[in-house]
Structure formats: C-alpha cells, structure tokens
C-alpha positions in Angstrom: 6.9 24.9 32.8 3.0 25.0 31.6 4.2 24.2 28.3 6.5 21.2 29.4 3.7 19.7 31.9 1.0 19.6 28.7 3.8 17.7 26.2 4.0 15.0 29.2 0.5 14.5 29.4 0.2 14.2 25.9 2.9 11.8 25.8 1.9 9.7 27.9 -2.0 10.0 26.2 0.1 8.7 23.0 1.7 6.0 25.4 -1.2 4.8 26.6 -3.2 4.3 23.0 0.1 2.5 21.5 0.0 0.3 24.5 -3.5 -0.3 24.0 -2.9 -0.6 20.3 -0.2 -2.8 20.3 -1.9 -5.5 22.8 -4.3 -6.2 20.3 -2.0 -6.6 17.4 -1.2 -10.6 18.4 -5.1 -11.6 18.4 -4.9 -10.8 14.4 -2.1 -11.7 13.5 -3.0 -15.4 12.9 -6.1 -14.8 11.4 -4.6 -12.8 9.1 -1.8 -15.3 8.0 -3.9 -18.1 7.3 -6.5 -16.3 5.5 -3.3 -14.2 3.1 -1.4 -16.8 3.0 -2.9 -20.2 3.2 -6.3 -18.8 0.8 -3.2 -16.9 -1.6 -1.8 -20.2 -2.1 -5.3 -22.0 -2.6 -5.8 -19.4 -5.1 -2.8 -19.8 -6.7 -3.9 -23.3 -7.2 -7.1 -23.0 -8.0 -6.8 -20.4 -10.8 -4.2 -23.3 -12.6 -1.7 -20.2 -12.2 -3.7 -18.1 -14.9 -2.6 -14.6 -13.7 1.5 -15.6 -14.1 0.8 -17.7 -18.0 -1.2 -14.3 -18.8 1.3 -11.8 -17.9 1.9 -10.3 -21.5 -1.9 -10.1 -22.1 -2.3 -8.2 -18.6 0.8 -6.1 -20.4 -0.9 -5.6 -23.6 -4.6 -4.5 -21.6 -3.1 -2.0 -19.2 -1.4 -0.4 -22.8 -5.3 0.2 -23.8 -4.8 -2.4 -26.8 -8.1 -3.9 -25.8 -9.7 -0.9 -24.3 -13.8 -0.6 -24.7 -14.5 2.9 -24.8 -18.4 1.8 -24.3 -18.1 0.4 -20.7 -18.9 2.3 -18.0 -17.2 3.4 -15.4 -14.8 7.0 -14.6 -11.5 5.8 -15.3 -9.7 3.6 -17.8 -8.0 0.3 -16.4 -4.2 2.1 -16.8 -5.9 5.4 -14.4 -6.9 2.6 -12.0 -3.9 0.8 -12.0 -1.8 4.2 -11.5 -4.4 5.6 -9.0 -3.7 2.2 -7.2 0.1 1.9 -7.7 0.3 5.4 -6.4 -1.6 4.4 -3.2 1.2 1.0 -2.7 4.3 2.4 -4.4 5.2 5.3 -2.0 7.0 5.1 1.4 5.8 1.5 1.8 8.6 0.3 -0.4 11.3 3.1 0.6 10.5 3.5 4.4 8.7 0.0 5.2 11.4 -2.6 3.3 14.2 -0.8 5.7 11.8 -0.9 9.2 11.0 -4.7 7.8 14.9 -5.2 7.4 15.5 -3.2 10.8 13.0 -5.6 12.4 13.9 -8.6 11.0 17.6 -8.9 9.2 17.7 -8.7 5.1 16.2 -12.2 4.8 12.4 -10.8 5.4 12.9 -9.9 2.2 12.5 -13.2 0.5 9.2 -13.3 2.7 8.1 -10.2 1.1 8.9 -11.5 -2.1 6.9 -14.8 -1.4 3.9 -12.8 0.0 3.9 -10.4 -3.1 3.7 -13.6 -5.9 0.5 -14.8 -3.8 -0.6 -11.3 -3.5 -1.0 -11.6 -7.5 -3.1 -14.0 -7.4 -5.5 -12.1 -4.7 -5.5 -9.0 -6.7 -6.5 -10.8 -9.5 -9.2 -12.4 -8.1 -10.3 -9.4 -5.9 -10.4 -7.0 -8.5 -12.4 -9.2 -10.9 -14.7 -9.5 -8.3 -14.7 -5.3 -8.5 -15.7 -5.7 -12.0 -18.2 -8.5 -11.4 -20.3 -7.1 -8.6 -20.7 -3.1 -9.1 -23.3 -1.4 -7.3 -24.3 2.4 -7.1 -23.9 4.5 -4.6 -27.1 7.1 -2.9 -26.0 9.5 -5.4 -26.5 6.9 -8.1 -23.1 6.4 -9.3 -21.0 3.3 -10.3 -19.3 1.7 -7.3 -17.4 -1.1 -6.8 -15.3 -2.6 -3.7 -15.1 -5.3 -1.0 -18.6 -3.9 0.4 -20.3 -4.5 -3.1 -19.1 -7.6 -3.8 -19.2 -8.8 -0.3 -23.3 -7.5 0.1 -24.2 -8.6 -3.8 -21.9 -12.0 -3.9 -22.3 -13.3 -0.9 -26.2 -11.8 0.2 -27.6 -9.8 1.9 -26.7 -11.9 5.3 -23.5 -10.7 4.7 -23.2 -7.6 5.1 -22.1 -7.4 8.4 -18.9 -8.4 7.0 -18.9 -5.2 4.7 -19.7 -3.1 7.8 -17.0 -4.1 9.5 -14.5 -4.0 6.8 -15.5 -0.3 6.0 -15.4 0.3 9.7 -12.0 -0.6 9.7 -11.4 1.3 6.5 -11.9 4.4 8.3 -8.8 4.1 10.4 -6.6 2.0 7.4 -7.3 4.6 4.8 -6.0 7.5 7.1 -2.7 8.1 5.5 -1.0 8.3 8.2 2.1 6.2 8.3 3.0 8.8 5.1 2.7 11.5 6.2 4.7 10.4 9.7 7.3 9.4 7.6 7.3 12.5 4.8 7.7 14.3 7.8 10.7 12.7 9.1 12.1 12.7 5.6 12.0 16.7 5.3 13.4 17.3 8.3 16.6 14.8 8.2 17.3 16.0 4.7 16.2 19.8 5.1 17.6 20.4 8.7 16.1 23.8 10.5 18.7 26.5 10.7 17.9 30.1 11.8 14.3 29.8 11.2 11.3 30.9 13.2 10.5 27.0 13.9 14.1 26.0 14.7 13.4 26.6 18.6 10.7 23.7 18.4 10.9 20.1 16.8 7.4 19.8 17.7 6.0 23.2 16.0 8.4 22.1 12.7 6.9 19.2 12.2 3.4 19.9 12.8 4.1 23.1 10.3 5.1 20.1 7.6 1.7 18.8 8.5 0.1 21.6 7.9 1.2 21.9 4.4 1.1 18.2 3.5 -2.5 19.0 4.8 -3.2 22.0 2.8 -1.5 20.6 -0.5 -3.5 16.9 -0.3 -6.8 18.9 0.3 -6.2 20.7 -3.2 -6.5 17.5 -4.8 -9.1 15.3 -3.1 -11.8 17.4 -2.7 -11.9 17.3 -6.5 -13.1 13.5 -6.6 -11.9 10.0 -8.2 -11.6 12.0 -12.2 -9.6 14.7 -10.2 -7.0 12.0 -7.9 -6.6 9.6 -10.9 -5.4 12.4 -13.4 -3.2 13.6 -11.2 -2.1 10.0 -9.7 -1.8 8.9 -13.4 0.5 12.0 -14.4 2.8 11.9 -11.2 3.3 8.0 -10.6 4.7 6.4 -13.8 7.4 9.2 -14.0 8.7 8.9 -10.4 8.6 5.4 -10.0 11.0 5.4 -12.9 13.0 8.4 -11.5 13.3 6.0 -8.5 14.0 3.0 -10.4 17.1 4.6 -12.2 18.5 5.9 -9.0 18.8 2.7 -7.8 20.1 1.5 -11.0 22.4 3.5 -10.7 23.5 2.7 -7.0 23.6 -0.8 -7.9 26.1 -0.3 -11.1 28.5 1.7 -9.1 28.3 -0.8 -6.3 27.6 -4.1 -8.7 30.6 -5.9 -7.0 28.0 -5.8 -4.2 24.7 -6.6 -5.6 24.7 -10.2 -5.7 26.2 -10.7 -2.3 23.7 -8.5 -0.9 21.1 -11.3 -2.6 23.2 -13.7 -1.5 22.9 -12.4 2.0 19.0 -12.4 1.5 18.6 -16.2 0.8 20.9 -16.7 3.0 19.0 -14.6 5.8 15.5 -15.7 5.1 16.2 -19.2 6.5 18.1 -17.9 9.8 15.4 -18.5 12.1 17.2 -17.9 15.5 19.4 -14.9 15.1 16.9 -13.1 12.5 14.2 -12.0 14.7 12.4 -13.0 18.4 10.0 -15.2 17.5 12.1 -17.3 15.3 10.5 -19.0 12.0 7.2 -17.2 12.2 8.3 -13.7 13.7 10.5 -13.7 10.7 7.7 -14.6 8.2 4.8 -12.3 10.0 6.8 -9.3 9.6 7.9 -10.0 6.0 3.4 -10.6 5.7 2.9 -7.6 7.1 5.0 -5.2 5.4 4.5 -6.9 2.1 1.0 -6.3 2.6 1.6 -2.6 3.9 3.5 -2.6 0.5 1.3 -3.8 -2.0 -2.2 -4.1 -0.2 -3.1 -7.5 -1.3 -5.6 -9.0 0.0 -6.4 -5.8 2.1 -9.1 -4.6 -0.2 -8.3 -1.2 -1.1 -7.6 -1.7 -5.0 -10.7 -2.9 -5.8 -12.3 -0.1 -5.0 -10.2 1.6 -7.7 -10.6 -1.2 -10.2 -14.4 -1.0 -9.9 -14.6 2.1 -11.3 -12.6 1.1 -14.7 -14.3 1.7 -17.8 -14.2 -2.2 -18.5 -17.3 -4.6 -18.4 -14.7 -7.3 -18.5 -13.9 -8.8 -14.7 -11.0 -11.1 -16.1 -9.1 -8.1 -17.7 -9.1 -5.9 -15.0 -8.3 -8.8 -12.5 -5.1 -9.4 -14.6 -4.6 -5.4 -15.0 -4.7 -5.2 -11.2 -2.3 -8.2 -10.4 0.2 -5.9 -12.0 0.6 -4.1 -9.2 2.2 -6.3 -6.6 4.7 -7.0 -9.5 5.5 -3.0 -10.1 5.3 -2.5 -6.6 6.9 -5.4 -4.9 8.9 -6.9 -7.0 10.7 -4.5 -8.7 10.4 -1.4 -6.6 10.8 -2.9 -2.6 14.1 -5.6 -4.5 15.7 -2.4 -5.2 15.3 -0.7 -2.4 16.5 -3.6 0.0 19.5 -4.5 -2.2 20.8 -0.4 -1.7 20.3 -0.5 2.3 22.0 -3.9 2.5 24.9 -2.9 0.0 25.0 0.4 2.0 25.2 -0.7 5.2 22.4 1.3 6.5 20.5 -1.8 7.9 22.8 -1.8 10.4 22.1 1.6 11.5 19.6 2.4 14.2 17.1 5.0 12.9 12.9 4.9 12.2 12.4 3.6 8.7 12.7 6.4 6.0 16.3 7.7 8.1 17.8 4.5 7.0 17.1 4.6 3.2 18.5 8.4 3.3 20.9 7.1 4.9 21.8 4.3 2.3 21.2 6.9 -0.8 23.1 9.5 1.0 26.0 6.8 1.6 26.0 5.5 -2.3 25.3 8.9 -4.6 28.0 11.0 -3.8 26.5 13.1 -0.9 23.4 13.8 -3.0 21.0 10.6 -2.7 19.2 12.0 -0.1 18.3 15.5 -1.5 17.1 13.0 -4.6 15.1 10.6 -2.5 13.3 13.8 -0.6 12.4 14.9 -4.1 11.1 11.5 -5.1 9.4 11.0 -1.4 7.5 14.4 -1.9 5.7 12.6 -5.2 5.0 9.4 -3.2 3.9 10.9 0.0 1.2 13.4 -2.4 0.0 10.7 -4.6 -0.6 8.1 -2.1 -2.5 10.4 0.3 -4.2 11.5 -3.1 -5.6 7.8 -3.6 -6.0 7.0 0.3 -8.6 9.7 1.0 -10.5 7.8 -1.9 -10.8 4.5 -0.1 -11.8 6.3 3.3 -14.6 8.5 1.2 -16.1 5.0 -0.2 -16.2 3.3 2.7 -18.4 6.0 5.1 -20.4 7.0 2.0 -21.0 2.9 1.9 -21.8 3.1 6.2 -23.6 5.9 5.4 -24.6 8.1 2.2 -22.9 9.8 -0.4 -22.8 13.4 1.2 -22.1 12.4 4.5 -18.9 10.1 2.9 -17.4 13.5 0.9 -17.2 15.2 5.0 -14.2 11.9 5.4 -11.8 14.1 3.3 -11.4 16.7 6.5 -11.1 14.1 9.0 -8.5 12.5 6.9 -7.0 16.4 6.8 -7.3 17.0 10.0 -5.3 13.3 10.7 -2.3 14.3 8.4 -1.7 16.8 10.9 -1.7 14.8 13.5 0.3 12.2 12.5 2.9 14.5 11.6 3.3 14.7 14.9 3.3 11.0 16.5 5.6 8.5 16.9 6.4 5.7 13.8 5.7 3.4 16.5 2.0 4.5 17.1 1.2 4.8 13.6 3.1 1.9 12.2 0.8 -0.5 15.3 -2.2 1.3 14.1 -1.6 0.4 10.2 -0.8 -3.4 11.2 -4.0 -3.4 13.8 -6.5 -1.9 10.9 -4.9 -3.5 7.9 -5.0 -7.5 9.6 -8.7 -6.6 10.5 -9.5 -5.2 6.7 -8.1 -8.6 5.6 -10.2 -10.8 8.0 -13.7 -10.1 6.0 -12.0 -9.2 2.3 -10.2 -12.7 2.0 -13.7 -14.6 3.4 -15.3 -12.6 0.3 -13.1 -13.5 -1.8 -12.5 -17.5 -1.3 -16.5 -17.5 -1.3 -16.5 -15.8 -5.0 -13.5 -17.5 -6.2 -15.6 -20.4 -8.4 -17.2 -17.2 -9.9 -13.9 -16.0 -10.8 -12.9 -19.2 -12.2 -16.6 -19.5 -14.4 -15.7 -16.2 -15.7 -12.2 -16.9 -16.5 -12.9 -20.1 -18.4 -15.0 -18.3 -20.8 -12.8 -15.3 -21.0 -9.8 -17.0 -22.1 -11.4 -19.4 -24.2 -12.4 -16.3 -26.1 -8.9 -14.8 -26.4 -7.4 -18.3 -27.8 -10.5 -18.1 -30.3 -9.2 -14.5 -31.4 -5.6 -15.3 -31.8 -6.3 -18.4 -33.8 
C-alpha cells in the first residue's frame, strides 16, 4: 500500500513537470524556425553554396590528406568529426525518425531531409567559427564553442548570450532521451523471465540505469583524449554495421523501396490528414527531430570541432558539415524507408519499439537482437560525447574544476531518466534544444561575413595549389 501510494505521488510529480514542460514548448518554437530555417537558407545563399561544390575536398580533409600536425588543439579533425557523429548518429536516427513518422505520417521525412541540407550549411559556418575564435579555459587549455565565439566575436556585451546558451546546455547535454530509450530497447528485446527484477518494471529499468550509469562513467571521467578515442574506435564500425542491415532489409524488400519513397513525397505535401496543425505542425516536427538528429544549429559540435588540431577555420567548417550528411542523410533515409516498408509506422508504440519492430518484421525474427546490439554502441558513444558538452559549458559558467563535478550529475540523470516517461524527456530535449538555438544562430549570422572573408582566401589558396 505504502509502496503504491509513493509511485502515485511520484507520478503525478512527473505529471506535473511535463505539464509545465510542455506549456512552454509553443513560445520557442517560432523563434527557433525562423532563426534554423530562415538564417540556414540565408546562409545557404550567402556562402554561394561553398560547403555542397566542396564536398570531395571536405572528403579528402577528414581522410588527414591535408592534416597539420603543428596546430594545436587535442584531437585531429576525423576524432572530432567521430566524437561528434557519435553524439548525432545514435537513437536520434533509429528511435527519433520513427516518433517523427508516429507524430507526423512518413512525409516529415522530406522535412527532415530539407532541414538536414540547411543544417550543412550551419555546421559549416558554426564550426569555422570554432576554429576562428578559440579561447582557454581557467585551467589554461584550448577551448572552443558557441560561448567563445559568441564572448570574442561578438564582445564582451555579449555574453549574456553565452550565459544563457550554456545555461541551457546544462539540461540539453544531459543524455537523457538515450538512455530512456536504450532502456526501452533492452527490455522489449531482452524480456525479464525468472529473474530477481521480473516482479518490478520499475526496479528493471532503473537496474539498466544503473549500469548505463556505471559503464558511461568509465569513460568520461577520462576527458576529451579519452571520449574521442573511444568515440573514434566505436562509431565508424557501427554506423556501418547499421548501414548494411538496412541494406540488406531494403534488397530483400526492394519491390518496396521506391514506393515507400514514393509514399514520402507524396506524404510531405499532405497537410490536412498528416498531422494537427496542418502545413506547419508537419514542418515543426520534421525541424525538430532533424535537429534532435543532427544538432545543427544547436551548438554542440563546435565545441568538438574547436578542439581539432587545425588552425584552418574553412577546413574544419567543411569537415564538420559532413555530419548532417552521415547522419541525416544517409543514416535517418534508411531508417524511415525500413519502418515504412515494414509497416511499423502504423504501430502504436514509443519510438525505439517501432524500429524493433520493423527490424524484427524484415530480418527473419532476428533484426531486433541486431538493432539491441547496434543500440548498445549508440546509446555508449553518444552519452560518451554528451557529458563533454555539459562539462564545457559549467566549466565556461564557472571554472574548470567546478565543470569536471557535471560528469556525476549527468550520472546521476542517466539513472533517472531510465526511469521516466519518453514523453517527459522527449518535451525536455525540444524545450532545451529550441532555447540552445535561440542565442547560437544570433552568433552565428553576426560572424557569418567573417566566415565568408576567411573563405575567400582559403579557397583561393586551394585553386592556386591545384593549378
């Protein structure tokens, strides 16, 4: 009876933050699409499309053919780009494309798609901007970020705006959307039997927390050299794994492929049946999980790319606007065409429960023993790289020593949202991530003409070389 009477009242504690949570969500959402998309598209624009007509070279960089191994920094560009990849491609693509679908019908794909070839562009100008405007930190150490180039771009005046974002930070960078849905992962796919814990869904999954918790601290308290070697060594191999388990669902299903893209177009103009809220409903969800997906705009991989050993802005910009591409692109496509060809999108069921679903559905009975295999890596290395960004920004409100203690609150808070609804941590994500945006974007449309300066000489350089 005791034990019955304390769940309620923590339910409804839960209740009443998502509630509170969730009212705010509309006063950001507006702010946050104009500034993503209408400053993406000026930035398109205004870099005369330089980050698409430079793809190969952005290739040929992240490969180390240009590499300087006299630049400072504490990682090379490919580290940073892994050690940011592993923070985007993880349960974003496999859990968020089927909530987005969910949400909003298979044609919020093409939104995410139009979202992630703007999102480019951002990167590419936000992670120049890493490059450009380094600081240290107390501890005398090369930093780079949003708050950097926000407090030494912009002045001084600004750096309210770098307050804020950090503020934010502390509640974006938490990781917790992962390990909510890790959680849910293990225990559709690994279902308790006679087991100590069987009694209790609540006590099995805050057990899983426990170890996600006790495995990520392992790893982050060993720092940036420490996250990125691991992020580096994990991430290229399972996002390939992943990719050729989709292949693979796709040729045994290929009969199926194109209508499923077909059903995509097709979707992303059906306004009234789609989603409530008709046009723009449609088009704010596909922002937001895009963005959830690839954290353009959002800030986060700047703070990575600051720390590349390159003393070249340009060629970590185009490193970084890679990652929407990988991330995006490729990985979230693939994942959406095997729930639509499935027919898991149809299913009602939190995110990750409809992609086992569609893997369980297409690989013989087996997908979903696979996917919990390659959802383990993703769920790791993105809490890995997360704890990162939540270290930089209190060390930024704060000190150095002070930022290292963010590493057992962000412990403490897989644990926690182990245990809470995907509704509660899903409103918390979109709340902190549309309020990251807000002063990130204004940082960057400010810099882009230094951008642009830059850029001029750097590729008038590279057509120099090759001549």
């Amino acid at each position: 009876m005791r034990n019955s009477l304390t769940s309620a009242i923590e339910e409804f504690r839960m209740e009443v933050i998502n509630e509170f949570i969730a009212g705010l969500i509309p006063y950001t959402e507006w702010p946050m699409f104009l500034l993503l998309i209408g400053g993406g598209l000026f930035l398109v624009f205004y870099s005369g499309f330089a980050p698409y007509r430079y793809f190969r070279h952005a290739l040929a960089i992240t490969a180390g053919k240009y590499d300087d191994k006299k630049a400072q920094g504490e990682v090379s560009s490919f580290q940073a780009l892994s050690a940011a990849v592993a923070a985007t491609v993880g349960l974003g693509n496999i859990s968020g494309v089927a909530i987005a679908i969910h949400d909003g019908g298979p044609g919020v794909v093409f939104w995410i798609w139009m979202t992630a070839l703007i999102g480019m562009c951002i990167k590419y100008y936000s992670c120049s901007l890493a490059i450009m405007y380094r600081g240290t930190d107390s501890d005398g150490k090369l930093q780079g970020g949003p708050m950097f180039y926000i407090t030494q771009g912009m002045g001084p005046k600004a750096k309210p705006l770098a307050v804020f974002f950090c503020i934010c930070g502390l509640f974006g960078f938490l990781g917790v959307f992962t390990a909510n849905q890790f959680t849910e992962t293990f225990m559709s796919v690994v279902e308790p039997t006679e087991t100590l814990w069987a009694t209790s869904e609540f006590n099995w999954k805050l057990l899983i927390g426990i170890v996600l918790a006790i495995i990520t601290s392992f790893v982050i308290f060993g720092g940036l050299t420490k996250i990125a070697k691991v992020a580096s060594a994990i991430v290229p191999f399972m996002v390939l794994l992943y990719l050729v388990a989709v292949i693979v669902v796709m040729v045994l299903n290929s009969d199926q492929v194109w209508p499923a893209l077909r059903m995509i177009l097709r979707e992303a103009w059906n306004f009234e049946t789609a989603v409530t809220g008709g046009f723009w409903g449609l088009v704010i969800i596909g922002i937001r999980r895009a963005m959830f997906s690839n954290e353009a705009g959002l800030g986060s991989a700047p703070m990575y790319h600051g720390q590349s050993r390159n003393d070249e802005p340009i060629k970590e910009g185009l490193v970084a606007m890679l990652g929407p591409f990988i991330d995006t692109i490729l990985v979230c496509t693939f994942t959406a065409v095997v729930i639509i060809l499935s027919g898991a999108y149809l299913e009602d069921g939190s995110g990750i429960v409809m992609t086992l679903s569609a893997f369980r559905t297409t690989l013989f009975g087996y997908g979903d023993e696979l996917l919990m295999l390659i959802v383990t890596a993703f769920a790791l290395s993105t809490l890995f790289t997360y704890s990162y960004y939540g270290v930089k920004s209190l060390s930024f409100l704060t000190t150095a020593r002070i930022g290292k203690y963010y590493n057992w609150y962000f412990v403490v808070m897989i644990v926690f949202a182990a245990v809470a609804s995907l509704e509660l941590v899903k409103n918390l994500i979109d709340l902190s991530y549309a309020l990251m945006v807000i002063p990130n974007m204004i940082a960057v449309l400010w810099l882009a003409p230094r951008v642009n300066a830059a850029a001029k000489k750097y590729f008038k350089q590279l057509r120099h070389e090759r001549a």
